[in-house]
MDTraj code that builds the backbone (N, CA, C; nanometers):
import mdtraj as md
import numpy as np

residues = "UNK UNK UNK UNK UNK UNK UNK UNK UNK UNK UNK UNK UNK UNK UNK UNK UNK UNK UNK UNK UNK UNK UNK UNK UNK UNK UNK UNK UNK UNK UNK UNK UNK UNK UNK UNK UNK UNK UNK UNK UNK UNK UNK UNK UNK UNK UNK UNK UNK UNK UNK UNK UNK UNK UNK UNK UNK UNK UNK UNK UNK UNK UNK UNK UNK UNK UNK UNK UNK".split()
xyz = np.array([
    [-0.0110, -1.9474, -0.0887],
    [0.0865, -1.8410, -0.0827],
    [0.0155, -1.7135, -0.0389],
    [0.1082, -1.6456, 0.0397],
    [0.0573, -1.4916, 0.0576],
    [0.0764, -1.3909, -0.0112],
    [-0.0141, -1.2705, 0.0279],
    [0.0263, -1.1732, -0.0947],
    [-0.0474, -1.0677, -0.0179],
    [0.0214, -0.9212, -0.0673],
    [-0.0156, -0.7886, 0.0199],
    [-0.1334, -0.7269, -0.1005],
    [-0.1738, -0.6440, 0.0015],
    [-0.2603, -0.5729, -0.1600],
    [-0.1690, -0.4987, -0.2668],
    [-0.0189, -0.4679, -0.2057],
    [-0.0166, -0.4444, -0.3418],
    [0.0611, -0.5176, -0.4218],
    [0.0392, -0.6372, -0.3673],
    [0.1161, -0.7530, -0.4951],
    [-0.0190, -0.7815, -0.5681],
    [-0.1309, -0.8185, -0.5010],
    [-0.2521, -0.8122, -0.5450],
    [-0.3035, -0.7080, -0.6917],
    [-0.2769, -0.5893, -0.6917],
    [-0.2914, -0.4649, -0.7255],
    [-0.1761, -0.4653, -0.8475],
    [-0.1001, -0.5128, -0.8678],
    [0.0005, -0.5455, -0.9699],
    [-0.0387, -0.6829, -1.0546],
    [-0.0985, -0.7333, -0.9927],
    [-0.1834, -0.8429, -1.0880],
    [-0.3268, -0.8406, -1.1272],
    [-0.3774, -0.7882, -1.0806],
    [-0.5457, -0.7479, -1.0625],
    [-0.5658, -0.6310, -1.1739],
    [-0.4706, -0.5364, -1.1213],
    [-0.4785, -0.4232, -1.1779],
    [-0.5927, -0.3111, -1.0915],
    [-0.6860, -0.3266, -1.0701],
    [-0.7870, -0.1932, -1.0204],
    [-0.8070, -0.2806, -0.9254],
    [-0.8934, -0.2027, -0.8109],
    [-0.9525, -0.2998, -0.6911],
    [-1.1175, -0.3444, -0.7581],
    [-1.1772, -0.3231, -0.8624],
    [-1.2870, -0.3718, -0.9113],
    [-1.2764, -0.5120, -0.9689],
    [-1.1708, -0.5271, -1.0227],
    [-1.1073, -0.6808, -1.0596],
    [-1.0893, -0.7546, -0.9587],
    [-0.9975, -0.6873, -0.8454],
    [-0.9419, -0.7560, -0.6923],
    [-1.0817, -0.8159, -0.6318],
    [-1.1824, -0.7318, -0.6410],
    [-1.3257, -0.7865, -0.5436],
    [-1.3707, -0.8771, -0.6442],
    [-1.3805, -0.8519, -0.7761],
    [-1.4173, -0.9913, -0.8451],
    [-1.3575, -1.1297, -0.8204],
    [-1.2368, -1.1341, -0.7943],
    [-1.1032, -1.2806, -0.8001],
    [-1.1808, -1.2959, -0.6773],
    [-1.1781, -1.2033, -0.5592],
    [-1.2426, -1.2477, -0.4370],
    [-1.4109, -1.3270, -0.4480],
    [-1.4580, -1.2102, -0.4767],
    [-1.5465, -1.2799, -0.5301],
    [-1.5864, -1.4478, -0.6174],
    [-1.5407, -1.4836, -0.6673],
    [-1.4972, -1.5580, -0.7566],
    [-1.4541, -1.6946, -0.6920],
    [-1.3955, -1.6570, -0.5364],
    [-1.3036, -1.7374, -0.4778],
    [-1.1356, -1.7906, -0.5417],
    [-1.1139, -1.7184, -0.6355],
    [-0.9677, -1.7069, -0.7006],
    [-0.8927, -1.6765, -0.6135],
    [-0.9590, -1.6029, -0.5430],
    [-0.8340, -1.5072, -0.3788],
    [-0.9064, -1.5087, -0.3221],
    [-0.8239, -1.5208, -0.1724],
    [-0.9211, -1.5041, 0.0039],
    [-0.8466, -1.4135, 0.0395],
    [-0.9272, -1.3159, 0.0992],
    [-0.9006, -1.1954, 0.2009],
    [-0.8659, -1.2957, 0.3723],
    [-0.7472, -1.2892, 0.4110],
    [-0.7230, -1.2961, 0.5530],
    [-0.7562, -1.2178, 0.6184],
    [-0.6950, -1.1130, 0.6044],
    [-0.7228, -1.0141, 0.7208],
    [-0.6783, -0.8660, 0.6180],
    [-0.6962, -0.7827, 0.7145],
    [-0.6565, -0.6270, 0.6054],
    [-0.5573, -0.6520, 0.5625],
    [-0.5238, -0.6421, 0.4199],
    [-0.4501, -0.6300, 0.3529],
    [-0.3290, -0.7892, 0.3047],
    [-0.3929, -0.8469, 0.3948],
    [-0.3260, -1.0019, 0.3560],
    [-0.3999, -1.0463, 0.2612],
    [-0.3611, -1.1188, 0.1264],
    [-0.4984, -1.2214, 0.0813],
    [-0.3862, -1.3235, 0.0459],
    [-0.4336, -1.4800, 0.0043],
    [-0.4353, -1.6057, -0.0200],
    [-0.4954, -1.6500, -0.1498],
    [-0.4316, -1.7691, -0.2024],
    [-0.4213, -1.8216, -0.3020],
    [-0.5457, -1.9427, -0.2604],
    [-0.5585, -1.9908, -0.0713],
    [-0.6383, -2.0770, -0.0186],
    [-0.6733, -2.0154, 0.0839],
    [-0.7873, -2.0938, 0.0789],
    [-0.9050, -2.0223, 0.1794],
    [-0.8287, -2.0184, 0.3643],
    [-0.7682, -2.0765, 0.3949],
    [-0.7549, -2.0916, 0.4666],
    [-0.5288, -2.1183, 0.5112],
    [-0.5085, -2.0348, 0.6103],
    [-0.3494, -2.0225, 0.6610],
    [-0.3136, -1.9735, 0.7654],
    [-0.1839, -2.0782, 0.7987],
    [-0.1539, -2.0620, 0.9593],
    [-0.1248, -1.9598, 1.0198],
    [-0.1745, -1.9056, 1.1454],
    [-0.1457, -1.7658, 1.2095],
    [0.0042, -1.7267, 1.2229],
    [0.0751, -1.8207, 1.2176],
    [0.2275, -1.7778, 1.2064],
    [0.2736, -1.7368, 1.0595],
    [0.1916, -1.8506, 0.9289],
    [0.2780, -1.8123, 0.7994],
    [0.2103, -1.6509, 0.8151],
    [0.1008, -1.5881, 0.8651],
    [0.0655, -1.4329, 0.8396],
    [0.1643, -1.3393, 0.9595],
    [0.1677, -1.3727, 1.0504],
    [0.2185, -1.3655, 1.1060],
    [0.4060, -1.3376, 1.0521],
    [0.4426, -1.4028, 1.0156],
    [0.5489, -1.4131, 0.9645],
    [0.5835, -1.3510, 0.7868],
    [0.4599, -1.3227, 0.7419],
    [0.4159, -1.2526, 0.6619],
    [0.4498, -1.1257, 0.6720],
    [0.3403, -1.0489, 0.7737],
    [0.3373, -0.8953, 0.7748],
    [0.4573, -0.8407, 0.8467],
    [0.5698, -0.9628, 0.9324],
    [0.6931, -0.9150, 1.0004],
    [0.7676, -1.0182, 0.9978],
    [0.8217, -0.9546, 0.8137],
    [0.9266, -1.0836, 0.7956],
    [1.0717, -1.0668, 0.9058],
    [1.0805, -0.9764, 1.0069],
    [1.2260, -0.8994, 1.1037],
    [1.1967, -1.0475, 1.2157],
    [1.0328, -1.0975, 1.1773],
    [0.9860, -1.1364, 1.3407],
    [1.0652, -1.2832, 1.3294],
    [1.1123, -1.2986, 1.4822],
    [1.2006, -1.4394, 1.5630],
    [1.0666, -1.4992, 1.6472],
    [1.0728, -1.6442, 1.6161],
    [0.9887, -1.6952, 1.7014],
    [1.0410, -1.7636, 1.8155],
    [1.0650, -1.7549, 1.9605],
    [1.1029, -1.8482, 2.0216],
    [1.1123, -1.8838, 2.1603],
    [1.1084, -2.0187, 2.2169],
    [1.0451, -2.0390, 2.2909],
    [0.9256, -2.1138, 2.3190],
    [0.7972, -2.0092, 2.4261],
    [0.6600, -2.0873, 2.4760],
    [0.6218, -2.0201, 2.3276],
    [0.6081, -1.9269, 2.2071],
    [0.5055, -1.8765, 2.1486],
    [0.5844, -1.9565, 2.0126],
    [0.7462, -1.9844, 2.0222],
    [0.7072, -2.0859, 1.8991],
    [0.6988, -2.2364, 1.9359],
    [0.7000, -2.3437, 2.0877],
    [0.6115, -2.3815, 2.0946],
    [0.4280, -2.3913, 2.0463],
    [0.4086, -2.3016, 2.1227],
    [0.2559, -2.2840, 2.1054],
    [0.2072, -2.2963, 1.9565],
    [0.2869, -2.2078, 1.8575],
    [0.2172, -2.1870, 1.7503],
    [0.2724, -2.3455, 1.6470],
    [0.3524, -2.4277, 1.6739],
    [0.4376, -2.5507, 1.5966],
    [0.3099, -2.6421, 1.5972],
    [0.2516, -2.6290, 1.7342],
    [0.1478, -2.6840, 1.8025],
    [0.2063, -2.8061, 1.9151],
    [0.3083, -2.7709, 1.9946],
    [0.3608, -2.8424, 2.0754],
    [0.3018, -2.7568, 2.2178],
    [0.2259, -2.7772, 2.3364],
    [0.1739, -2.7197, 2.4483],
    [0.2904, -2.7811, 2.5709],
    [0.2870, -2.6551, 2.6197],
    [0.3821, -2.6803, 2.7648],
    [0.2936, -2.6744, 2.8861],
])
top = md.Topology()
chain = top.add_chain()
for i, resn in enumerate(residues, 1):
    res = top.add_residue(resn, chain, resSeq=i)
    for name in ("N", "CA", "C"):
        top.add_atom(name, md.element.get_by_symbol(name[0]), res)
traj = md.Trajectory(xyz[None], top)
């Protein structure tokens, strides 16, 4: 599952806790301000994350399903 820093920050409480869980491997940092429950997630679920407004469709939701034209 995803989570912003400040859903992070509502469970953590301080960012000295937040770098510990990271630390820890409890949470993965994706990218600024994204983190994960697993180390690893698809460029669309973030994607679709930081712009829940965003429509995929077409060659780019091809591309990302993993179907190539």
């Amino acid at each position: 599952m995803l989570y912003s820093y400040k859903q992070c920050i509502e469970t953590y409480k301080t960012d000295y806790l937040l770098e510990k869980a990271l630390g820890e491997k409890k949470l993965f940092k994706i990218e600024k301000s994204v983190y994960s429950d697993t180390p690893t997630c698809s460029k669309l679920a973030v994607i679709a994350f930081k712009r829940s407004d965003s429509v995929f469709t077409m060659n780019s939701a091809f591309l990302l399903s993993g179907f190539n034209s």
